[in-house]
C-alpha positions as CSV (number, residue, x, y, z in Angstrom):
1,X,23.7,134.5,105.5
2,X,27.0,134.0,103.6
3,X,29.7,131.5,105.2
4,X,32.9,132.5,106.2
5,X,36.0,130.7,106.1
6,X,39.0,131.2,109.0
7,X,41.8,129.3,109.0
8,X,44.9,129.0,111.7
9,X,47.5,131.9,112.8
10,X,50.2,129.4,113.1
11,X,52.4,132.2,114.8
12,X,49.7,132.6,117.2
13,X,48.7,129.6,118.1
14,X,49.8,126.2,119.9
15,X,48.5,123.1,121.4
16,X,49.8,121.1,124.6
17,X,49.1,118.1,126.5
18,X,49.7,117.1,130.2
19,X,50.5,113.9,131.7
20,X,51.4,112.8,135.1
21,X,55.2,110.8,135.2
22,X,55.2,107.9,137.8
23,X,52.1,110.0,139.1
24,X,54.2,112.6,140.6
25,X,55.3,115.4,138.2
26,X,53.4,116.2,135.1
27,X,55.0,116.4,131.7
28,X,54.1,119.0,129.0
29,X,54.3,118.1,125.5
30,X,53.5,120.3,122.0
31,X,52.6,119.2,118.5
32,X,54.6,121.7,116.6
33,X,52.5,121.2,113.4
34,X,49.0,122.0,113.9
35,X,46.3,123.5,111.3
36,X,42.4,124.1,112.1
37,X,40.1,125.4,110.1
38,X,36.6,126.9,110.9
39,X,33.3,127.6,108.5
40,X,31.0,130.0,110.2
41,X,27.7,132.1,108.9
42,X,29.1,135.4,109.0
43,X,31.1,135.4,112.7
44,X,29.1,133.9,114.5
45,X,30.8,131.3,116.0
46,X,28.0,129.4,117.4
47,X,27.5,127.8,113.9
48,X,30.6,126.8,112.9
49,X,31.8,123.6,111.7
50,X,35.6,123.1,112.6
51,X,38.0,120.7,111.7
52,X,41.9,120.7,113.2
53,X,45.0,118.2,112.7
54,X,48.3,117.9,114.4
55,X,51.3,116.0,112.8
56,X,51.8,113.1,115.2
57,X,55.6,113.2,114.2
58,X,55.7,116.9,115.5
59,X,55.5,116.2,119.3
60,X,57.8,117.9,121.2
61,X,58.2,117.1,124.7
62,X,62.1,118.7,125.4
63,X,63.1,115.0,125.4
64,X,64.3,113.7,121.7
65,X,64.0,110.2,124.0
66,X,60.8,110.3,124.5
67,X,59.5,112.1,121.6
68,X,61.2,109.2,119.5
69,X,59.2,106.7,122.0
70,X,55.7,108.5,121.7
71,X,56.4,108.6,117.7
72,X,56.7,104.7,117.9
73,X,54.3,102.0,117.8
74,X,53.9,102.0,121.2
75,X,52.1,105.4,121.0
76,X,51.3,107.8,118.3
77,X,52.5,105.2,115.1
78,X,53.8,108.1,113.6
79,X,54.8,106.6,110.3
80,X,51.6,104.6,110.0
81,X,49.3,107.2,111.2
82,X,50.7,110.7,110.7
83,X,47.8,112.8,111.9
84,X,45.5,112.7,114.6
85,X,42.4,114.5,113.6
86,X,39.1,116.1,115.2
87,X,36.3,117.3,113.6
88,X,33.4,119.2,115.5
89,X,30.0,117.7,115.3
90,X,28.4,120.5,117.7
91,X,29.0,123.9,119.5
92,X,26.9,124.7,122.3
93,X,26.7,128.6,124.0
94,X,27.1,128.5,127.9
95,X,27.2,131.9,128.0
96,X,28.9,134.5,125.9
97,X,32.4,133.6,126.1
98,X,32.2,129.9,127.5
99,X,30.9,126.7,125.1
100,X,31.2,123.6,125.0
101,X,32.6,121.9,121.8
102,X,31.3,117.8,120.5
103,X,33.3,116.3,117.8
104,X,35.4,113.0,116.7
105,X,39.1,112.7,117.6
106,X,40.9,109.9,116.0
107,X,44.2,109.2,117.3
108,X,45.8,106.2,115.7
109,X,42.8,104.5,113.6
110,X,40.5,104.8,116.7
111,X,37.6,107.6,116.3
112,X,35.6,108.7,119.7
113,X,33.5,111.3,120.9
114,X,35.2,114.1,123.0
115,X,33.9,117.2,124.3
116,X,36.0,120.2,124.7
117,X,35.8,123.6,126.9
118,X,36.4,126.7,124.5
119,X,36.7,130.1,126.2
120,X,35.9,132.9,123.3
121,X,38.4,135.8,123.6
122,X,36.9,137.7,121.1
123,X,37.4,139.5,117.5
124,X,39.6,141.8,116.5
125,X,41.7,143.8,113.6
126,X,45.4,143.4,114.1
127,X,48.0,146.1,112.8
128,X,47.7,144.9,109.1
129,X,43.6,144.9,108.8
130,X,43.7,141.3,109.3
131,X,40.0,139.9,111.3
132,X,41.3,137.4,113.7
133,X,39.1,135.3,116.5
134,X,40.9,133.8,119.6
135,X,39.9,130.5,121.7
136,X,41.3,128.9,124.7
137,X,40.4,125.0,124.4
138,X,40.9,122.3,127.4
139,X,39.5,118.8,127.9
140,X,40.8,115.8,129.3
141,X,40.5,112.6,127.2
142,X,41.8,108.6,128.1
143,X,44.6,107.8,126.3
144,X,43.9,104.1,126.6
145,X,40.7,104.7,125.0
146,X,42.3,105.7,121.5
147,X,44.9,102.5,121.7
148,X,47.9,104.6,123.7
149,X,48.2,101.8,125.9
150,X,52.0,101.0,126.8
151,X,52.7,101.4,130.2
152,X,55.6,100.0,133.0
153,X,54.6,98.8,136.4
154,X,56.8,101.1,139.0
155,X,58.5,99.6,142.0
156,X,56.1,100.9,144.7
157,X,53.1,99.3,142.5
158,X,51.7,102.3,140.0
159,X,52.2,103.1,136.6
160,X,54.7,104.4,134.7
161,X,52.1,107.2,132.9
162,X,49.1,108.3,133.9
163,X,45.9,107.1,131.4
164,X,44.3,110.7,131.7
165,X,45.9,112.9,129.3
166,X,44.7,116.9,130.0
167,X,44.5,118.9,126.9
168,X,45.3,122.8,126.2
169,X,45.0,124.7,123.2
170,X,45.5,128.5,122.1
171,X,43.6,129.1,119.1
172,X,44.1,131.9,116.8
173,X,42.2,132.1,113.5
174,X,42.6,134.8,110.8
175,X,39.0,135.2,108.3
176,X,39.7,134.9,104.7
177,X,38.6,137.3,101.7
């Protein structure tokens, strides 16, 4: 069977993280630059290989504060580590819309195993004949675990920010040729 090639519907897609503030409120941040990129054998899904980047200088948390702090050394590194990557090492089929995605994130210059939740919306032909394939993603990864580890003691005894950081993704990719 002949591979196919989809790449990202920037206007249609998005990825957030959420991560509890002095453990009582949870703060929602975006990466603004994004791309992801899937091979598949035909569209079938359950054999595709993807890869996906974010721009670690694009987070966007509505706070230029603490978007210039998570750009710093004490997080992200932006200038000496511009993208965080992840690239899928396995897709398995829970049912017809639900898998579960392996691959590598590397945050930083750390690399680890995650596994992701993908919900399969579907396949369909916008207005302009374009093929496009939705996802829903979610996980939850430890931030500590990829060298995010800057955190303040609070007065009462906890942290400052929360280790667990809950990921979200809308996923929109458009087939090519």
């Amino acid at each position: 069977m002949s591979k196919t090639s989809w790449a990202l519907d920037p206007s249609h897609s998005e990825m957030q993280f959420k991560v509890k503030h002095l453990m009582i409120t949870t703060i929602t941040g975006t990466f603004k630059k994004i791309d992801v990129s899937a091979e598949t054998e035909g569209d079938d899904f359950t054999t595709a290989t993807i890869n996906f980047s974010a721009s670690t200088a694009s987070v966007d948390t509505g706070s230029e504060h603490r978007d210039g702090h998570l750009k710093s050394d004490d997080f992200f590194s932006s200038d000496k580590f511009p993208e965080m990557t992840f690239k899928s090492s396995g897709l398995a089929k829970k049912d017809d819309e639900n898998f579960v995605l392996d691959g590598n994130l590397t945050i930083r210059d750390i690399t680890k195993p995650v596994k992701l939740n993908v919900e399969f919306g579907g396949i369909a032909k916008d207005p302009y004949g374009n093929i496009k394939a939705g996802f829903t993603l979610s996980g939850k990864i430890n931030r500590k675990d990829f060298g995010l580890t800057w955190n303040a003691p609070t007065e009462a005894g906890g942290l400052l920010v929360s280790e667990d950081v809950r990921l979200s993704s809308e996923i929109q990719l458009v087939k090519q040729g």
